[in-house]
C-alpha positions as CSV (number, residue, x, y, z in Angstrom):
1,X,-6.6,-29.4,-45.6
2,X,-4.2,-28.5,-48.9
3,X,-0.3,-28.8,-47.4
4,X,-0.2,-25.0,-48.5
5,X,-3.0,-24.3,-45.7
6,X,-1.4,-26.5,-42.8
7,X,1.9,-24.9,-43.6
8,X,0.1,-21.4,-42.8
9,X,-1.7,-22.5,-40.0
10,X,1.3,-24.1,-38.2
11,X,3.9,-21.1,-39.1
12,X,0.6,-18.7,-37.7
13,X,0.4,-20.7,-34.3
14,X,4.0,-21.1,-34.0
15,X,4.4,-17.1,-34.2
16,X,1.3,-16.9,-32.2
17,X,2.9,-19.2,-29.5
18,X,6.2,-17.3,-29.9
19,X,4.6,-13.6,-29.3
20,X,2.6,-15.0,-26.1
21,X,5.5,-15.8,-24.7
22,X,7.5,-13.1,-25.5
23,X,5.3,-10.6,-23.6
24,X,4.1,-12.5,-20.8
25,X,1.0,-14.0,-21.8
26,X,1.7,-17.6,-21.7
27,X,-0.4,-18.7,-18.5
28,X,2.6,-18.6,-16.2
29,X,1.8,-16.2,-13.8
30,X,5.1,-14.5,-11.7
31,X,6.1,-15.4,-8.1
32,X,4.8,-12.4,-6.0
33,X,7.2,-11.1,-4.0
34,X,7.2,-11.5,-0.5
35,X,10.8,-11.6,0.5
36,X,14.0,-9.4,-0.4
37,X,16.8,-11.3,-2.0
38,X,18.1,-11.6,1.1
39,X,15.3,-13.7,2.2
40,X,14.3,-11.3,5.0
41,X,10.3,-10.2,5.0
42,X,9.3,-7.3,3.6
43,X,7.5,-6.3,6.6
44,X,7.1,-7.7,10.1
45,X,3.4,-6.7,10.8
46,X,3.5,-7.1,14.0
47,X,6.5,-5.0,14.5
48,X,4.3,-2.1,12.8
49,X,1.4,-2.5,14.3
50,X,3.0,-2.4,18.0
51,X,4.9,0.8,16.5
52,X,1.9,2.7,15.1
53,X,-0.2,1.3,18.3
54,X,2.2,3.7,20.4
55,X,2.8,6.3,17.7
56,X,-0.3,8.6,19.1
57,X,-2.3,8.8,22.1
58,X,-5.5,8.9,20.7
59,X,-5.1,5.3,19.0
60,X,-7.2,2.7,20.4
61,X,-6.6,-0.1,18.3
62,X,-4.7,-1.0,15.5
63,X,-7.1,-2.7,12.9
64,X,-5.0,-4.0,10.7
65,X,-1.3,-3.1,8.6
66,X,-1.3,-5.4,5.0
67,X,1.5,-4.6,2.6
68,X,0.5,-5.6,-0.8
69,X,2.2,-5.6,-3.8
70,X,0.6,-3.5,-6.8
71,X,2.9,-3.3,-10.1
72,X,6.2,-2.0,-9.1
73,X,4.8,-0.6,-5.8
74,X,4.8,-1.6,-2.7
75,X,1.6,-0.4,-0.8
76,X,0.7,-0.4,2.9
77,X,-2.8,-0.5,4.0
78,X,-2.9,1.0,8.0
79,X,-6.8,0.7,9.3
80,X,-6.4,2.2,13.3
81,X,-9.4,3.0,16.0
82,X,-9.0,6.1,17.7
83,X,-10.7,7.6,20.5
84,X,-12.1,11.0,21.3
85,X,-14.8,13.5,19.9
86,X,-12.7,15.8,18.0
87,X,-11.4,16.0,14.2
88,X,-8.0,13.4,13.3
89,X,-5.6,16.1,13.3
90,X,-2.6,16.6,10.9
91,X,-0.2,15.5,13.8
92,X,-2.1,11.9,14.6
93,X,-2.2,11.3,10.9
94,X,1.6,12.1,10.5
95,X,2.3,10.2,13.7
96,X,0.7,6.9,12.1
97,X,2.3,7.0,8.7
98,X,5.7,8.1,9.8
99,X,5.8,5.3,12.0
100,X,4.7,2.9,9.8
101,X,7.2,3.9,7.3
102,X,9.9,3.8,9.5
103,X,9.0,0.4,10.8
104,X,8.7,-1.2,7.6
105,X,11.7,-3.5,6.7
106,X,11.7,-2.5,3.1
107,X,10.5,0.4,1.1
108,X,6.6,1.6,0.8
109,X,5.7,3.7,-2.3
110,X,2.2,4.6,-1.2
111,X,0.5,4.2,2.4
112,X,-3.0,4.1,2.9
113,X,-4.7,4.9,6.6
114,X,-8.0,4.2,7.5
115,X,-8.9,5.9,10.5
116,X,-12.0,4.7,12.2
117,X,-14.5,6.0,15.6
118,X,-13.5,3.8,18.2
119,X,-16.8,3.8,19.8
120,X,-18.0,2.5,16.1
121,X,-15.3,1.0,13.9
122,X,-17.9,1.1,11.2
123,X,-17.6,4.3,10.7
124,X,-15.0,5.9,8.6
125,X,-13.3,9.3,9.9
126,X,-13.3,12.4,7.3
127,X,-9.4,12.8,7.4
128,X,-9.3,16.0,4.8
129,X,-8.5,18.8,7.2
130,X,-5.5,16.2,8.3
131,X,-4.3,15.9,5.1
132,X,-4.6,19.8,4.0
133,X,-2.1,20.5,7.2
134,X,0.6,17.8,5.8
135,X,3.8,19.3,4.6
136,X,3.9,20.8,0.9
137,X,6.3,18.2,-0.1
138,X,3.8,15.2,0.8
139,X,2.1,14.3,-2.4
140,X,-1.6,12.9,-1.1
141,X,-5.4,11.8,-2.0
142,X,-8.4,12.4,0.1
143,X,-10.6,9.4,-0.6
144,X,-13.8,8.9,0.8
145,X,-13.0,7.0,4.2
146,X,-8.7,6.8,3.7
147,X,-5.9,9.6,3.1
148,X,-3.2,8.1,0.3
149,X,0.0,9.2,0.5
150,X,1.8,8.9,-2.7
151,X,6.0,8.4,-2.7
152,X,5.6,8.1,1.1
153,X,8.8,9.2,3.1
154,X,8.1,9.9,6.5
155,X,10.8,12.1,6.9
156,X,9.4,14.3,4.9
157,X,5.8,13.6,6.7
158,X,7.7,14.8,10.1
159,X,9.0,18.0,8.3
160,X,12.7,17.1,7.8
């Protein structure tokens, strides 16, 4: 290779190199965070899921409560069984996600509920009449099978 050409190569790779770096694409993948900087938990799911367990009378089970970190956002997945033959109403849905919230040690952009039959936690409950009732404030997304609540508060959620 003519010294011109290796020159060019090497000051292309170097830049090349450099610009990887510069925006984050070098291979080194970021810590997720899992603790606040004051090296408490972000959330204690057992501390949720006994809350949210008691939060309405028609839950059966609590399913599952996983915080996961997406971007900036911090977003909580709440899966419950509850019992009973009759629509999830607006009050049961606000009654799981408020207490979720407010048992959460750190802050919770979105909150996701799955609400299944407790006779057949296979199936998914339709939770859009629950969702229509929610205060005008609460920002939300009827998905098929989960409710997403977008810049969850759950003081807003209890109409405060």
């Amino acid at each position: 290779m003519p010294p011109r050409t290796a020159r060019l190569s090497a000051a292309l790779l170097t830049a090349a190199f450099a610009a990887a770096v510069v925006t984050g694409c070098a291979g080194i993948p970021a810590p997720a965070p899992t603790e606040t900087h004051q090296g408490e938990a972000t959330v204690s799911p057992e501390t949720v899921t006994g809350a949210v367990a008691a939060a309405d009378p028609r839950i059966t089970d609590v399913i599952s409560v996983q915080v996961v970190q997406s971007g900036l956002a911090r977003i909580m997945n709440v899966a419950v069984a509850v019992s009973g033959d009759e629509p999830v109403s607006t009050e049961t849905v606000v009654n799981i996600a408020a207490t979720a919230l407010e048992h959460a040690k750190s802050d919770v952009q979105y909150i996701v509920l799955f609400v299944r039959d407790d006779d057949d936690t296979s199936v998914l409950l339709d939770l859009t009449d629950a969702a229509a009732g929610l205060p005008p404030e609460v920002d939300y997304r009827v998905t098929d099978g989960s409710l997403e609540i977008i810049g969850a508060n759950a003081a807003e959620l209890r109409g405060r």
